[in-house]
C-alpha positions as CSV (number, residue, x, y, z in Angstrom):
1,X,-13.3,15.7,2.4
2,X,-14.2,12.4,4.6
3,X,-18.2,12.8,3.0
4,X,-16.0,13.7,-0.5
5,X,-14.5,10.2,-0.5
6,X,-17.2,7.8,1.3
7,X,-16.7,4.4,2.7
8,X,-14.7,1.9,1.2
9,X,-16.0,-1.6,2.5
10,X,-13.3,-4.4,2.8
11,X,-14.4,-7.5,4.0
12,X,-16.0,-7.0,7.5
13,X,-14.2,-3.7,7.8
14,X,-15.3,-0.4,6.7
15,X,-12.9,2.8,6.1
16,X,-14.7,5.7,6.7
17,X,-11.6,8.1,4.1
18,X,-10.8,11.2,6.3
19,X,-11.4,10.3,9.9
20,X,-8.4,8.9,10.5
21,X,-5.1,7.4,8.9
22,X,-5.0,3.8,8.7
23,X,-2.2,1.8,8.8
24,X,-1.0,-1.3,6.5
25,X,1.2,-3.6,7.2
26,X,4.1,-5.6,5.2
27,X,4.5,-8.9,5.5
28,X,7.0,-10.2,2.7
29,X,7.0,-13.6,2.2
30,X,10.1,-13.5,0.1
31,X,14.2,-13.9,0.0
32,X,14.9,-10.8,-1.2
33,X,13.1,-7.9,0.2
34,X,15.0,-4.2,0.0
35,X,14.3,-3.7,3.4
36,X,15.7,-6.4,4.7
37,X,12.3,-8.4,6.3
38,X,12.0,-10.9,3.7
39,X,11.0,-14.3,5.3
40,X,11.7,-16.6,3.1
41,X,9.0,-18.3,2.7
42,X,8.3,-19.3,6.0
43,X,4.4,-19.8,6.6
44,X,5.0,-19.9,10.6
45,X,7.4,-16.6,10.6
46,X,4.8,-14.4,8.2
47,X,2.0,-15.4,10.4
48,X,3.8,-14.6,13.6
49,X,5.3,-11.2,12.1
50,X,1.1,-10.7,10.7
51,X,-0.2,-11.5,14.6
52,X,2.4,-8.8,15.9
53,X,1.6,-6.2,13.6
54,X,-2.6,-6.4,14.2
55,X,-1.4,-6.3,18.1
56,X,0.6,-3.5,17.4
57,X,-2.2,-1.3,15.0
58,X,-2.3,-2.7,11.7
59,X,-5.7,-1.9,10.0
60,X,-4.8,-3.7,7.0
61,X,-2.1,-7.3,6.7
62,X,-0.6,-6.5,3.0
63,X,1.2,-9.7,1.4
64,X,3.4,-10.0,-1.0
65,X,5.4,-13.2,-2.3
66,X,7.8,-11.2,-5.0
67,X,9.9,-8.5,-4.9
68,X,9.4,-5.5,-6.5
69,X,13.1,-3.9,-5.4
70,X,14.8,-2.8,-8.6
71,X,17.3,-5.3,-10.3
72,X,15.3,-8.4,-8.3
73,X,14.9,-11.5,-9.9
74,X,11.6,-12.0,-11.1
75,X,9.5,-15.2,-10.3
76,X,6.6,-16.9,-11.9
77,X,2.9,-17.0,-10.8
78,X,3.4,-21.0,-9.3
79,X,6.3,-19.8,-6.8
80,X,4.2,-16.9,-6.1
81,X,1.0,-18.8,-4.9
82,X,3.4,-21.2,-3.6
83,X,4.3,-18.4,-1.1
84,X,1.3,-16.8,-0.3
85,X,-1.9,-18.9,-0.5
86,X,-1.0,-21.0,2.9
87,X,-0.5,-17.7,4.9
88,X,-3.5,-15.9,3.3
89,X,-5.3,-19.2,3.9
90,X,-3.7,-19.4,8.2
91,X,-4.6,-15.7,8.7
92,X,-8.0,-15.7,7.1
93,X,-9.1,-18.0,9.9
94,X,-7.3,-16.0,12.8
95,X,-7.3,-12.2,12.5
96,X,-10.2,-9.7,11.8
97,X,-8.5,-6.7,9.8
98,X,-8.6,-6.9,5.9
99,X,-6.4,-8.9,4.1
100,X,-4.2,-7.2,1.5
101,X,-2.6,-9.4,-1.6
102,X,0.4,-7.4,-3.4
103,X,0.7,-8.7,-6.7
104,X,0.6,-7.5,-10.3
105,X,-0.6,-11.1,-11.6
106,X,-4.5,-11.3,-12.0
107,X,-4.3,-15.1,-11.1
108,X,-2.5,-15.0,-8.2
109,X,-5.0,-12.0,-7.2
110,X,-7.9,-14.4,-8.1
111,X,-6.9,-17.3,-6.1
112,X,-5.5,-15.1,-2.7
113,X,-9.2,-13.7,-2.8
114,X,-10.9,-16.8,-3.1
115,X,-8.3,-17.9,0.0
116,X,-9.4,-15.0,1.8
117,X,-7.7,-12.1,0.6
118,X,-9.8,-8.7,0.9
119,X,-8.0,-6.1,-1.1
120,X,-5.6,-6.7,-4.2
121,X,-1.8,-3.7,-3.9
122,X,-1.3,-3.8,-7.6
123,X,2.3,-1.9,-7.7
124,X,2.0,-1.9,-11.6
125,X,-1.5,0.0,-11.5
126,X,-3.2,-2.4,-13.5
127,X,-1.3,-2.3,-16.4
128,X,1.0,-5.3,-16.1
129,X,-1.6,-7.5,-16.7
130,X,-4.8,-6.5,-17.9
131,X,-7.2,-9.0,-16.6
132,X,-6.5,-7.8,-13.2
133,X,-8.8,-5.0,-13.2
134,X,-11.7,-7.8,-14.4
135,X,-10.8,-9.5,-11.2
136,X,-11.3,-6.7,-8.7
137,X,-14.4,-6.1,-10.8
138,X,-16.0,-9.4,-10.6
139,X,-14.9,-9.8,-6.9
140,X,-16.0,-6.5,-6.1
141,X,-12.6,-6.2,-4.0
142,X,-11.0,-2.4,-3.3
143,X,-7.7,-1.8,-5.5
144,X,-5.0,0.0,-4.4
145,X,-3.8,1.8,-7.9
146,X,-0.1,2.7,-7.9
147,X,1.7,5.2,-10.5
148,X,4.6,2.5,-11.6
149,X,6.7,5.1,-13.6
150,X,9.7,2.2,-14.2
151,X,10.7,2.5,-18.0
152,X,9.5,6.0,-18.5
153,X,9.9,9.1,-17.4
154,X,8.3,12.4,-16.7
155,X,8.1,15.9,-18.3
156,X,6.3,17.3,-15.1
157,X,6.3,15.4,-12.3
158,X,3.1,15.9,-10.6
159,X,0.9,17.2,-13.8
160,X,2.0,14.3,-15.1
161,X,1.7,11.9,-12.4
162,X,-2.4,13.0,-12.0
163,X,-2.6,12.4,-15.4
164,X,-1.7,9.0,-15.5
165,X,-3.5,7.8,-12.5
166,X,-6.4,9.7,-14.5
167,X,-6.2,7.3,-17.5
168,X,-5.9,4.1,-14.7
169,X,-9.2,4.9,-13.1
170,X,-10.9,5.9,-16.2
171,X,-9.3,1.7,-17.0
172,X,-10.7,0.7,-14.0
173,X,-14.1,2.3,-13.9
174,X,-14.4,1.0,-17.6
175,X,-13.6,-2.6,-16.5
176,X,-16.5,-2.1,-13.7
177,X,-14.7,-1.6,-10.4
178,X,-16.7,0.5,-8.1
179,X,-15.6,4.2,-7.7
180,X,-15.4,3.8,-3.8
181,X,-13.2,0.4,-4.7
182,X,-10.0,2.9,-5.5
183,X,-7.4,3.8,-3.6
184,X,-4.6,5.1,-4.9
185,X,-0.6,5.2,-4.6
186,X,1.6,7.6,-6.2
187,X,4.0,5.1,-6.2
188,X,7.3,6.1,-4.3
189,X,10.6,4.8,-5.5
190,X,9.3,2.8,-8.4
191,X,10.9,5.1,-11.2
192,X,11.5,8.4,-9.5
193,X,14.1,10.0,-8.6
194,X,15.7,10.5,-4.8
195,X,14.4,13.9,-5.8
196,X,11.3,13.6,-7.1
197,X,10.5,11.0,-4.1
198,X,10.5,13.8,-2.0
199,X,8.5,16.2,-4.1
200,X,6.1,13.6,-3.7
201,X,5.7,13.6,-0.3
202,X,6.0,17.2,-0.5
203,X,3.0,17.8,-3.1
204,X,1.1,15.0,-2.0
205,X,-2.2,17.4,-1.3
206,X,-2.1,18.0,-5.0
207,X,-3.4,14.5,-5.5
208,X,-6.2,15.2,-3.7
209,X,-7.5,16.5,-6.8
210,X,-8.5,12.5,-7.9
211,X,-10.6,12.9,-4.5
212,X,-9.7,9.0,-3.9
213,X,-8.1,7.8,-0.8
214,X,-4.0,8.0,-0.9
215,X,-1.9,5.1,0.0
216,X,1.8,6.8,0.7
217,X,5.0,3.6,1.3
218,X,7.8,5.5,1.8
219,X,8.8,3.3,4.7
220,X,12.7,2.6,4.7
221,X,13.3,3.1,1.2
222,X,16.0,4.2,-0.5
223,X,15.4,8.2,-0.6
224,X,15.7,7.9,2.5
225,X,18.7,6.0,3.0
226,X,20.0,8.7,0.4
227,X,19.0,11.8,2.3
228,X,20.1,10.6,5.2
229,X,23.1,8.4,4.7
230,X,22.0,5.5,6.0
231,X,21.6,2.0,5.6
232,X,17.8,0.1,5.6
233,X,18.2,-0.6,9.0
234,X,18.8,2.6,10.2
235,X,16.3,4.2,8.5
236,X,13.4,4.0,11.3
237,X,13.2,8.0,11.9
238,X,13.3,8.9,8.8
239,X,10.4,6.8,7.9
240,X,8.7,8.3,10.6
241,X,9.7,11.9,9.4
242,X,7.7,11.1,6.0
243,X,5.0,9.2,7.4
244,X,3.9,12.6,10.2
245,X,4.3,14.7,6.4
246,X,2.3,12.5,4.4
247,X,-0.2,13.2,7.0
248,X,-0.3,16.3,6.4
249,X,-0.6,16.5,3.4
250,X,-3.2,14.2,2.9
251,X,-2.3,10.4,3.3
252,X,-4.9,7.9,3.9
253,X,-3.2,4.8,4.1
254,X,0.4,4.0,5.8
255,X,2.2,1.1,4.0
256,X,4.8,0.6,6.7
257,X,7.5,-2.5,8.4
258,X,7.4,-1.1,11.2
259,X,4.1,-0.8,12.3
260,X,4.4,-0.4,16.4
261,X,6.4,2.5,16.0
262,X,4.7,4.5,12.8
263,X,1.1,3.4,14.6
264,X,1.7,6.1,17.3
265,X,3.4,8.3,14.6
266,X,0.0,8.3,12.7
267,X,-2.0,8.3,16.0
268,X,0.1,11.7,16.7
269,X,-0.2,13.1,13.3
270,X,-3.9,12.6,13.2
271,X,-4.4,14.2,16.4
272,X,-2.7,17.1,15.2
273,X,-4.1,17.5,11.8
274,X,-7.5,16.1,12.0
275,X,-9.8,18.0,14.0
276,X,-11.9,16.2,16.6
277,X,-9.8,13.2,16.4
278,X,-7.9,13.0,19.5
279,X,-11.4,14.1,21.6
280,X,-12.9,10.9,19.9
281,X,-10.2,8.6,19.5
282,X,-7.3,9.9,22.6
């Protein structure tokens, strides 16, 4: 499977798909964040929460200046630069793992890559704004695809969830981004169900059948909260519970909040489920 899905080359960082799980980091530079770690805004707390989480494991710094929680007030692209541009810019200079900008808005992809951005988190799979998918192109910047199912729904879950990621990489292909520039995301909680978030993570080797790299952010969202009965901030094990899963069945990526904890949760699930990896990497 690793030779199956190649290298992926991000910045001065290369993912080698199937040796190990890497982990992403959040860093919301927002108000209003579901989980609770919005900050606001504040240059000085994203870049100190983005320091941690590279101390603590983070392959990959993922930030994002809007929410995407269902019901959240949307922003426009000025507020969003605004928000992001002077971290991207601050962390560009002082950390070494790949830079991650989660937006649907080709600008603001454009101008966080030309800050120092290395990978765009498009949560609307390219479809929200159809220059995007030029952008990666002419950047030649990895994509992370994600199945935004908000406004629709399905017939078959999974059948039908293949199906559409299908259509988005034929889109991106067609618009010139690089077949190792995919990654994809089956995109947890936007549009599903409680129940068919955890078919998800339950049928996630199915995906495998796109043979690109998996994303999986289930971390503290609200299937969770709803399986468990409990509130965001309570919500650590559970995360943790999905994340060793995902593993299992075939994650590539973490997207997680808290990254010192899930770092030794993937650290554990790879040395279970990826042979040779605890002789090379424990």
């Amino acid at each position: 499977m690793a030779e199956e899905l190649g290298l992926t080359r991000c910045g001065g960082t290369e993912f080698a798909w199937g040796t190990r799980t890497y982990v992403m980091g959040i860093v919301n530079v927002t108000p209003d964040s579901f989980s609770g770690d919005g900050l606001s805004g504040s240059v000085a707390a994203s870049l100190d929460q983005a320091r941690r989480f590279v101390a603590d494991g983070a392959d990959i710094i993922d930030i994002g200046g809007e929410s995407t929680r269902p019901g959240s007030a949307p922003i426009n692209a000025d507020e969003e630069l605004k928000r992001v541009l002077p971290v991207i810019e601050r962390l560009a200079k002082e950390i070494s793992v790949p830079i991650s900008i989660d937006t649907y808005r080709a600008e603001v992809a454009k101008r966080a890559i030309e800050a120092g951005a290395h990978m765009i988190n498009d949560v609307w799979g390219l479809k929200k704004d159809l220059d995007m998918a030029k952008v990666a192109a002419s950047y030649d910047t990895p994509v992370i695809i994600t199945q935004n199912q908000r406004g629709s729904s399905y017939v078959d879950l999974i059948p039908d969830l293949i199906a559409d990621l299908k259509i988005t990489i034929d889109m991106a292909l067609s618009a010139g981004i690089k077949w190792e520039n995919i990654i994809l995301d089956p995109g947890v909680g936007f549009g599903k169900t409680v129940e068919q978030n955890l078919e998800i993570v339950r049928r996630l080797v199915e995906l495998k059948v796109l043979k690109r790299p998996i994303l999986l952010g289930t971390s503290r969202k609200s299937f969770i909260g709803y399986a468990l009965d409990l509130p965001v901030e309570q919500r650590l094990e559970g995360t943790a519970a999905t994340v060793a899963i995902g593993i299992a069945n075939g994650a590539d990526i973490m997207r997680v909040h808290d990254v010192k904890e899930m770092a030794l949760v993937v650290k554990m699930s790879d040395a279970v489920v990826r042979p040779g990896y605890y002789k090379t990497e424990g």
